[in-house]
PAFI-403862 format. One record per residue (C-alpha): residue number from 0; x, y, z; residue in three letters. Coordinates in Angstrom, 1 decimal. Example, Ala and Ser with C-alpha at 12.3 -4.5 7.8 and 13.67 -1.06 7.14 Angstrom:
<atoms>
<atom 0 <12.3 -4.5 7.8> "Ala">,
<atom 1 <13.7 -1.1 7.1> "Ser">,
</atoms>
This chain:
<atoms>
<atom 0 <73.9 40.1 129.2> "Unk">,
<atom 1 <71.7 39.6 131.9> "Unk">,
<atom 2 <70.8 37.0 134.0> "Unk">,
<atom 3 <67.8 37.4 136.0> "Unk">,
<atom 4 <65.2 34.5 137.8> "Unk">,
<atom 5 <61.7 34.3 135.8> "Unk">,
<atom 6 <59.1 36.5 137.8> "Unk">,
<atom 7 <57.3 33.1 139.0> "Unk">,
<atom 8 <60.4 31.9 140.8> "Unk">,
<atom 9 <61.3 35.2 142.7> "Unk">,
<atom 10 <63.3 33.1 145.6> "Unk">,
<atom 11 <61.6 33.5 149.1> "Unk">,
<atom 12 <63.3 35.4 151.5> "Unk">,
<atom 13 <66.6 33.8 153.3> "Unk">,
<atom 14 <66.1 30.6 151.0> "Unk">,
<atom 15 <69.4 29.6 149.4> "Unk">,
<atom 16 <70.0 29.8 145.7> "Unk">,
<atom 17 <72.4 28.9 143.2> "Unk">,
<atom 18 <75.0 32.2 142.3> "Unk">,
<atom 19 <77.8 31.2 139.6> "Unk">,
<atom 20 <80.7 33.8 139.9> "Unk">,
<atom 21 <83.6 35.7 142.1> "Unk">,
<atom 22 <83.0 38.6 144.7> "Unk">,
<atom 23 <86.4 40.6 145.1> "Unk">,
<atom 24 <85.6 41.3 149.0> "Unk">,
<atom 25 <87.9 44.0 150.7> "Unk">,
<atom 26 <88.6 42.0 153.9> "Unk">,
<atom 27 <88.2 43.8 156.9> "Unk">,
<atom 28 <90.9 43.3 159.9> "Unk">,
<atom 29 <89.4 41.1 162.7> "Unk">,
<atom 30 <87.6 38.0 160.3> "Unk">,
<atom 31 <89.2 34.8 159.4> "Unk">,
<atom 32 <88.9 34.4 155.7> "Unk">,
<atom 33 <86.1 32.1 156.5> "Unk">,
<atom 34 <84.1 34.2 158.5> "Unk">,
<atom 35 <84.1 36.8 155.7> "Unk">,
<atom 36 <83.4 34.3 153.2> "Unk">,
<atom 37 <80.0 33.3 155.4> "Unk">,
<atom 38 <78.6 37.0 155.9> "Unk">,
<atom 39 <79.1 36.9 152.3> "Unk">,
<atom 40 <77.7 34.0 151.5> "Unk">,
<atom 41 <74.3 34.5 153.5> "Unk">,
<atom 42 <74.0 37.9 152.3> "Unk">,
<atom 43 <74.0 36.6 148.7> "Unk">,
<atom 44 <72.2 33.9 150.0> "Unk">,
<atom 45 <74.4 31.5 147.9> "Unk">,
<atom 46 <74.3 28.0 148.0> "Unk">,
<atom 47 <77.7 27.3 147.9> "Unk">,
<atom 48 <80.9 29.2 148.5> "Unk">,
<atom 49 <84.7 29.2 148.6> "Unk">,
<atom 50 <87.8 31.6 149.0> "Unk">,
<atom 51 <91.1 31.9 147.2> "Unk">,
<atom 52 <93.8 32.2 149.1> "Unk">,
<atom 53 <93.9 32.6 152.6> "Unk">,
<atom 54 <93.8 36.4 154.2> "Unk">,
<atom 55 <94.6 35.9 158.2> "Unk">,
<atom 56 <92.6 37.8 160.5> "Unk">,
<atom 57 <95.3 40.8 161.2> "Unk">,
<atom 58 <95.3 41.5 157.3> "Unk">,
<atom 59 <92.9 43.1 155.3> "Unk">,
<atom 60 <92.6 43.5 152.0> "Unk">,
<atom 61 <91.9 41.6 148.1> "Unk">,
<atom 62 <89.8 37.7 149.3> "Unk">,
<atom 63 <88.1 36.6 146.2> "Unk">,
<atom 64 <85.2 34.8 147.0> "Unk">,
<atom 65 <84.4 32.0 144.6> "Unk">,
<atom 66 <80.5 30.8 144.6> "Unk">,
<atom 67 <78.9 28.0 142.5> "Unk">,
<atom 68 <81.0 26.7 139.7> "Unk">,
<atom 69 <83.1 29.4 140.4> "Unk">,
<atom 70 <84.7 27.4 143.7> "Unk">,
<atom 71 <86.2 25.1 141.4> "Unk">,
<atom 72 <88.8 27.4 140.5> "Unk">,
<atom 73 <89.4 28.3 144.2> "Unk">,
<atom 74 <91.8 25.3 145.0> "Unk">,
<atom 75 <95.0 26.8 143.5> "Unk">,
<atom 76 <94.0 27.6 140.1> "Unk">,
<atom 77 <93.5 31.2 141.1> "Unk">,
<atom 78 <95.3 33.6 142.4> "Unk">,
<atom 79 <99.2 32.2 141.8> "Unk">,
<atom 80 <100.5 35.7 142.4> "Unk">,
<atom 81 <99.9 38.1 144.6> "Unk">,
<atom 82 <100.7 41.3 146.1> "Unk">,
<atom 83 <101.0 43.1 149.4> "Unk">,
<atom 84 <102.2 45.8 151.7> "Unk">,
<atom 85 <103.5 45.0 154.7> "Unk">,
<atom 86 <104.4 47.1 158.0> "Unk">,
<atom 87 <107.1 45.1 159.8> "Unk">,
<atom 88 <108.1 45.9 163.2> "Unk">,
<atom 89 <111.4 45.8 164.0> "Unk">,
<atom 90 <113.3 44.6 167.3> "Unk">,
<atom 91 <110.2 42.9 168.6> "Unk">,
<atom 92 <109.3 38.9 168.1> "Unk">,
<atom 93 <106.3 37.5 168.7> "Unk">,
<atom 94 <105.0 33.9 169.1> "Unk">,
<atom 95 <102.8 34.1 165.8> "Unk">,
<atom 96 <105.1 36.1 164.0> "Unk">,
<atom 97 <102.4 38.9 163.6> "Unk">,
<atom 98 <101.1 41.6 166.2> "Unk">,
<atom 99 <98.4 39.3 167.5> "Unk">,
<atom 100 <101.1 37.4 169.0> "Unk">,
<atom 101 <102.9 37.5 172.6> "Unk">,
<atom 102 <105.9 39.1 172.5> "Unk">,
<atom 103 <108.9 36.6 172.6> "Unk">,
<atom 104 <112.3 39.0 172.6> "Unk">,
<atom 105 <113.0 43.0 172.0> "Unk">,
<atom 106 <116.2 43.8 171.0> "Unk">,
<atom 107 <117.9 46.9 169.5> "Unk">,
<atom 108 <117.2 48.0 166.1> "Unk">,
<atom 109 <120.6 48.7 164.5> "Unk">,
<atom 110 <120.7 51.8 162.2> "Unk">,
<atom 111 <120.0 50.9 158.5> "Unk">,
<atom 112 <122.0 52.1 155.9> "Unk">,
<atom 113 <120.4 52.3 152.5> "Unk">,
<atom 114 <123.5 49.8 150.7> "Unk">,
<atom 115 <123.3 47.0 154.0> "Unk">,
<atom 116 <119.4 47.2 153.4> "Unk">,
<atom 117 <119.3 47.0 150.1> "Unk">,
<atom 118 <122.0 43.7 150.2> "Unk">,
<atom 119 <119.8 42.2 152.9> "Unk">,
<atom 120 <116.8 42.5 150.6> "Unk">,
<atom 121 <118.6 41.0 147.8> "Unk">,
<atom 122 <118.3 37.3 149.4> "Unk">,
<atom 123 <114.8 37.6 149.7> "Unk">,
<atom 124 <114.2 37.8 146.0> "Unk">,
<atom 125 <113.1 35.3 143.6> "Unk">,
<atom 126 <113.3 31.6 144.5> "Unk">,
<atom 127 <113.9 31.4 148.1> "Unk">,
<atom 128 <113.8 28.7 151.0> "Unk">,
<atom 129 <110.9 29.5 153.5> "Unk">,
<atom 130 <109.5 28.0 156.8> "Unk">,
<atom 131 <105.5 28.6 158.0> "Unk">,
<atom 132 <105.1 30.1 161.1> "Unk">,
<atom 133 <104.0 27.5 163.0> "Unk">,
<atom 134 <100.6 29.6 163.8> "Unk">,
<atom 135 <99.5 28.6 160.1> "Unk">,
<atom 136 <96.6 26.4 158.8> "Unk">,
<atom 137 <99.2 24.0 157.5> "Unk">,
<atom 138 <98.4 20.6 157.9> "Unk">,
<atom 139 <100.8 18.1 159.6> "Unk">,
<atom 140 <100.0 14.6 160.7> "Unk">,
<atom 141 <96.5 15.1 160.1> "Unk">,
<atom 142 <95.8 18.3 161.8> "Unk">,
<atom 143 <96.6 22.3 161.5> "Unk">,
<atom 144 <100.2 23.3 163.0> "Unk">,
<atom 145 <98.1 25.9 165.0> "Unk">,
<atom 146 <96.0 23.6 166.7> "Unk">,
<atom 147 <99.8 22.2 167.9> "Unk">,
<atom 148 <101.2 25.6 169.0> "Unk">,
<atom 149 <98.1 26.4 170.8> "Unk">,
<atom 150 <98.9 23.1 173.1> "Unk">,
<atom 151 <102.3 24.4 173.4> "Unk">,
<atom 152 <103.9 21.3 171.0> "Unk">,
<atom 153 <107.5 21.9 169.5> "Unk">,
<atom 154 <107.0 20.6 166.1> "Unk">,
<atom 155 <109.5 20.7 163.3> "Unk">,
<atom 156 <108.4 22.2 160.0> "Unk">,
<atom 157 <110.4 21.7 156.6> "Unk">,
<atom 158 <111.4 24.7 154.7> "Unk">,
<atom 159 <110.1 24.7 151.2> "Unk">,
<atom 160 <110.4 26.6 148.5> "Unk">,
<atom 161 <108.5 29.8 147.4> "Unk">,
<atom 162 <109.0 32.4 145.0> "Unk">,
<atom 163 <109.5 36.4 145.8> "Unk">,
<atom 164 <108.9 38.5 142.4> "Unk">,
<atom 165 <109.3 42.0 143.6> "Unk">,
<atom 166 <110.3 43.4 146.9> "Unk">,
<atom 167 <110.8 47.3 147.7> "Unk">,
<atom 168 <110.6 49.4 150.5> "Unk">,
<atom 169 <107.6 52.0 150.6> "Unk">,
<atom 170 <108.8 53.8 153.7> "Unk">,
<atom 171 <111.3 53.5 156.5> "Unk">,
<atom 172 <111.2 54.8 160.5> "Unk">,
<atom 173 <113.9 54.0 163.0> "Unk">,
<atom 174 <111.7 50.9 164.5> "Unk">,
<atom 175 <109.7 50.3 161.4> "Unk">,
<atom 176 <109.8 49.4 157.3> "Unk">,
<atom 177 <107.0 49.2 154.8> "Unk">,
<atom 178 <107.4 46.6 152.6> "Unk">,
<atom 179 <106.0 45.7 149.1> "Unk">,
<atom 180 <106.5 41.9 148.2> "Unk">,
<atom 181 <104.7 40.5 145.2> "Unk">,
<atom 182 <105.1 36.4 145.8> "Unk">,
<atom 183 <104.0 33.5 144.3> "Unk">,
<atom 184 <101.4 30.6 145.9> "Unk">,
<atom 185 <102.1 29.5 149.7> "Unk">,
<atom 186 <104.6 32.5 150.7> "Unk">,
<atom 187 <104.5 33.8 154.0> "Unk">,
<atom 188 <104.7 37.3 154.7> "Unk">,
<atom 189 <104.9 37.0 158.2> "Unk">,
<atom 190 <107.7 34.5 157.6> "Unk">,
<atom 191 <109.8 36.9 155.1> "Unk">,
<atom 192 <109.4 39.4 158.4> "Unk">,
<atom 193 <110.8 37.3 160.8> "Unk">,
<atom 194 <113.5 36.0 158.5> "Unk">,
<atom 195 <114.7 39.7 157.6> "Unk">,
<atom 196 <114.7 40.7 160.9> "Unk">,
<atom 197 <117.0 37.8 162.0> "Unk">,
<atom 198 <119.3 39.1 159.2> "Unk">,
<atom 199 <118.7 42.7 160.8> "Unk">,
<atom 200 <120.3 40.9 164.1> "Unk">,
<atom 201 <116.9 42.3 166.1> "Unk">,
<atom 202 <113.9 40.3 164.9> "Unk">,
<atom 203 <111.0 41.4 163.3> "Unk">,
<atom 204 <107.3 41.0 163.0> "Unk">,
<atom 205 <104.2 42.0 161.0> "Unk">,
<atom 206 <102.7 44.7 162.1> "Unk">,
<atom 207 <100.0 45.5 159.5> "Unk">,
<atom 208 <99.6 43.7 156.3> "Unk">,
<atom 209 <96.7 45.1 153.3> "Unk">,
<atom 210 <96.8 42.5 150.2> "Unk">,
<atom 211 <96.5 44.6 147.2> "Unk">,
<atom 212 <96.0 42.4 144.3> "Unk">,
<atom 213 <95.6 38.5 143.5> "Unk">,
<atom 214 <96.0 37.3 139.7> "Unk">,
<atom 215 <94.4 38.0 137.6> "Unk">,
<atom 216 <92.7 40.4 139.2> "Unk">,
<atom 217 <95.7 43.1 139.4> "Unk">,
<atom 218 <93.4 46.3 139.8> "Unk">,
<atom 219 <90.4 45.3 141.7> "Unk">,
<atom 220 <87.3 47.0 142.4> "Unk">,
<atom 221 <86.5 45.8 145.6> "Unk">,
<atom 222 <83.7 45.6 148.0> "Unk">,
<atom 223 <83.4 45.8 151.8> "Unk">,
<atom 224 <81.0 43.5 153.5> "Unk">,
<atom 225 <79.2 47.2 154.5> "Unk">,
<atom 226 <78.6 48.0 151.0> "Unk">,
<atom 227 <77.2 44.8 149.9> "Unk">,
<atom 228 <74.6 44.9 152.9> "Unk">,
<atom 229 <73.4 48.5 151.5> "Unk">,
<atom 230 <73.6 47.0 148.7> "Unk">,
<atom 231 <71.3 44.0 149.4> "Unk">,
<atom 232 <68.8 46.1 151.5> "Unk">,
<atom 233 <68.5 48.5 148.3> "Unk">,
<atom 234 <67.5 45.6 146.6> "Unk">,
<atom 235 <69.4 43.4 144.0> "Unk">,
<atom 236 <69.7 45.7 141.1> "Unk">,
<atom 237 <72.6 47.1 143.5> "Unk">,
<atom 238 <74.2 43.6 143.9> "Unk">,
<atom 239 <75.1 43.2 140.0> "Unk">,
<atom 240 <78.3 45.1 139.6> "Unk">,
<atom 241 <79.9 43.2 142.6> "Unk">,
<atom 242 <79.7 39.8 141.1> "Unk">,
<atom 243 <82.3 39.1 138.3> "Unk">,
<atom 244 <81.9 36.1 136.0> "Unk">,
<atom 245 <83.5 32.8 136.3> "Unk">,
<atom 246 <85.3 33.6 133.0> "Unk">,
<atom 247 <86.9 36.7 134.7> "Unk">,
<atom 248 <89.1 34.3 136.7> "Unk">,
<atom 249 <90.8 32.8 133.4> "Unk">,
<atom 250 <91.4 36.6 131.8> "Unk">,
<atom 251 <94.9 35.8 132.1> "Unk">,
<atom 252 <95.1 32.3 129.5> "Unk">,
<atom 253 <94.2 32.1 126.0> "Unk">,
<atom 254 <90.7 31.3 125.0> "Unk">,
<atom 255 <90.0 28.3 122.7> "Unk">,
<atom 256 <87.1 28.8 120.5> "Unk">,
<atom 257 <85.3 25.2 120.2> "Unk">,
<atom 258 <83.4 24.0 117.5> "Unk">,
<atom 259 <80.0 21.7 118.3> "Unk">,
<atom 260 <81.8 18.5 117.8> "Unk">,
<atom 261 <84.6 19.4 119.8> "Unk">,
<atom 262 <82.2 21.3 122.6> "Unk">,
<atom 263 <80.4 18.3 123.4> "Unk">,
<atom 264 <83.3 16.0 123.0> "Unk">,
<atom 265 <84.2 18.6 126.7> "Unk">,
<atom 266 <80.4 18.1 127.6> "Unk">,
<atom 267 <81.7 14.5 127.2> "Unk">,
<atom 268 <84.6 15.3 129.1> "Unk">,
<atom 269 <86.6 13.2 126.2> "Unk">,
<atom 270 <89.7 14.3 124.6> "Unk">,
<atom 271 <90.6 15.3 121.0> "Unk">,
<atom 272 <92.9 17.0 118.9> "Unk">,
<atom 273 <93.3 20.0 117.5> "Unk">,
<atom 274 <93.4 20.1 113.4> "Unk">,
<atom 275 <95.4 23.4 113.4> "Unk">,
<atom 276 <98.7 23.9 115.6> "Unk">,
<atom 277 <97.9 25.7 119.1> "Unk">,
<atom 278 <100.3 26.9 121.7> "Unk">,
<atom 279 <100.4 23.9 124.4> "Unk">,
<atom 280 <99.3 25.5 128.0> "Unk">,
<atom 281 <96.2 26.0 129.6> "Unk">,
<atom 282 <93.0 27.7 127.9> "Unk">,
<atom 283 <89.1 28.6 129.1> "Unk">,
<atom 284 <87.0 26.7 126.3> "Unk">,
<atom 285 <84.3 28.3 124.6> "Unk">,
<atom 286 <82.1 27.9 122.7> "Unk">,
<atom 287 <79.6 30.8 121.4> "Unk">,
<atom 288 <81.0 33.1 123.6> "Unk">,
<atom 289 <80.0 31.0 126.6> "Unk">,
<atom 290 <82.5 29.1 128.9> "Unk">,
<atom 291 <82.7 25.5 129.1> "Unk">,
<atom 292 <85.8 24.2 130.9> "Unk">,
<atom 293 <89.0 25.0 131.8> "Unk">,
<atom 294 <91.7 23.2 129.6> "Unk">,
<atom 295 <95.3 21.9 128.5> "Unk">,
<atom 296 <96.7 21.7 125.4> "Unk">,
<atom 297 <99.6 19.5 125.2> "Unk">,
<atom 298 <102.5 19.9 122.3> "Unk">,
<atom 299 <100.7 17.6 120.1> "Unk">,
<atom 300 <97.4 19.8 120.0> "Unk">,
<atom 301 <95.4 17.4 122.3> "Unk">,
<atom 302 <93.0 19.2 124.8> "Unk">,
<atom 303 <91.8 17.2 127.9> "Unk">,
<atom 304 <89.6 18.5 130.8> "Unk">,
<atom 305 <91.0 19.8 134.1> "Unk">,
<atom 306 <87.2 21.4 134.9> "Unk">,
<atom 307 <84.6 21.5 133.5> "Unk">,
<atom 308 <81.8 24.0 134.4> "Unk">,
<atom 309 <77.7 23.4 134.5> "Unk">,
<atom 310 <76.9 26.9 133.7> "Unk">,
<atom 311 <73.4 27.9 132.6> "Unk">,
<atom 312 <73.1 29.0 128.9> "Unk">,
<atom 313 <74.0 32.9 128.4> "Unk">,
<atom 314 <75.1 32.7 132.0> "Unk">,
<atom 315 <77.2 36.4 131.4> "Unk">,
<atom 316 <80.0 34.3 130.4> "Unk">,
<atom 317 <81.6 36.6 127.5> "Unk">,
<atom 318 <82.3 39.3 129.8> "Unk">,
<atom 319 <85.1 40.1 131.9> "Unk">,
<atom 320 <85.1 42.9 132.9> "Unk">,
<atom 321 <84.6 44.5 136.6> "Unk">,
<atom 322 <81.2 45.7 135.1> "Unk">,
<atom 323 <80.1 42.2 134.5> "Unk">,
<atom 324 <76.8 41.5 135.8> "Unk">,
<atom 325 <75.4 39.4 138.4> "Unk">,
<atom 326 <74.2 35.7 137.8> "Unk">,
<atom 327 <71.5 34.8 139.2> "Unk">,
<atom 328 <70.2 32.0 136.4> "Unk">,
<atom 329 <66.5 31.2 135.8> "Unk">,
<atom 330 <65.4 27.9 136.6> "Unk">,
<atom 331 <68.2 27.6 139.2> "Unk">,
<atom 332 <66.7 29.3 141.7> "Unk">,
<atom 333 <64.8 27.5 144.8> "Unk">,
</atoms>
């Protein structure tokens, strides 16, 4: 289904316009999540952008880029597990916990048998206690803990608690292992490092760090900022496969097929009930095909808003798929 502007309202060059959907950008090493999301964002010329999940600027890899009524799923509705491999460093510590850091300590890496490792490993896995680095974009007291490291403040941060689905070694060296961890929301990989290396007796650090996947987007075609600017100079037939639907961010909840009363009762943003049973949870509401809101059921079939989306009629909306075109709806279009 395609999407395109009428003729008469070609945009003008470097105006912005409104793009619905995701962009599944292969961060590069050396950008701040933000600064990717930018380059992006002008290059698509979007009006308005988000990202999902924060990629710091040693790691590259999966950072979903959510524009127009796409960025309301941005906030912690996407992405509530991830994945990543991880090169940790052993026998060094640094101030940030990563290799942009100043080195802190070096101490002897002790020789690893395959059972101790293995044991050690163990209490990383599933629910777990975990404190930030203090180099992290959490806020305390108002402002980011790394605004407080850089002015040298001792501050004390709260463990809290995170979730660790699957963690493997990929590889081993005397002085280094490759890690896979698949986590849930707010883990620290950098933290997990540093906490296995004090188990190791020698400290750690992350070394490298590539994030593979981000529900529910688990094998992702993605895009360097390179390929969209070829892509963009080639003109925009070229950008449509790289722009996924908003709907592709729900492919992992049921979809609830609306009648018209009940679709406009969500235009409304009103609730009702169900008249035939329906697994309580979550859902993307549609109705012909096309998405309307993202929604909870509750045990006694009642469905009430948690967002609602101002998409464009036929706005690609069925599809899913990382073939999905890119929206670019008429009349939306400055």
């Amino acid at each position: 289904m395609r999407c395109l502007p009428h003729a008469a309202r070609r945009t003008p060059r470097g105006a912005w316009r409104d793009i619905h959907g995701i962009v599944l950008l292969d961060k590069p090493v050396g950008l701040s999540s933000n600064q990717a999301l930018q380059a992006v964002r002008r290059l698509l010329r979007a009006r308005k952008g988000g990202h999902a999940g924060t990629l710091d600027p040693m790691a590259s890899g999966l950072l979903p880029l959510c524009f127009g009524e796409a960025t309301k799923l941005a906030g912690g509705l996407l992405g509530s597990r991830k994945a990543y491999v991880a090169e940790c460093r052993l026998g060094v510590t640094t101030t940030t916990d990563d290799a942009a850091g100043e080195i802190v300590s070096r101490h002897p890496v002790p020789v690893l048998e395959t059972a101790r490792l293995e044991a050690l490993l163990d209490r990383f896995r599933g629910r777990i206690m975990q404190t930030p680095p203090m180099y992290s974009a959490l806020h305390q007291g108002g402002e980011r803990l790394y605004a407080k490291a850089r002015r040298g403040e001792k501050v004390a941060i709260p463990a809290r608690e995170v979730e660790i689905h699957r963690l493997v070694v990929l590889g081993r060296a005397p002085e280094t292992l490759t890690l896979e961890v698949e986590c849930g929301t707010g883990t620290y990989i950098r933290s997990l490092a540093r906490d296995l290396g004090e188990s190791l007796g020698c400290g750690a650090h992350v070394s490298a760090l590539r994030r593979t996947w981000v529900a529910p987007f688990r094998e992702p075609q993605m895009v360097t900022i390179e390929t969209l600017r070829r892509a963009v100079a080639a003109g925009e037939e070229q950008l449509r496969p790289w722009l996924l639907p908003v709907a592709a961010a729900l492919a992992d909840i049921p979809a609830l097929d609306l009648d018209p009363a009940q679709a406009q009762a969500i235009a409304r943003g009103q609730r009702f009930t169900l008249a035939k049973p329906h697994p309580p949870g979550r859902c993307a509401a549609l109705a012909g095909g096309d998405l309307l809101a993202l929604v909870e059921v509750d045990q006694a079939g009642q469905v009430r808003v948690l967002r609602g989306f101002n998409l464009p009629n036929g706005a690609c909306m069925a599809a899913a798929s990382p073939n999905a075109l890119v929206e670019v709806p008429g009349g939306s279009v400055e």
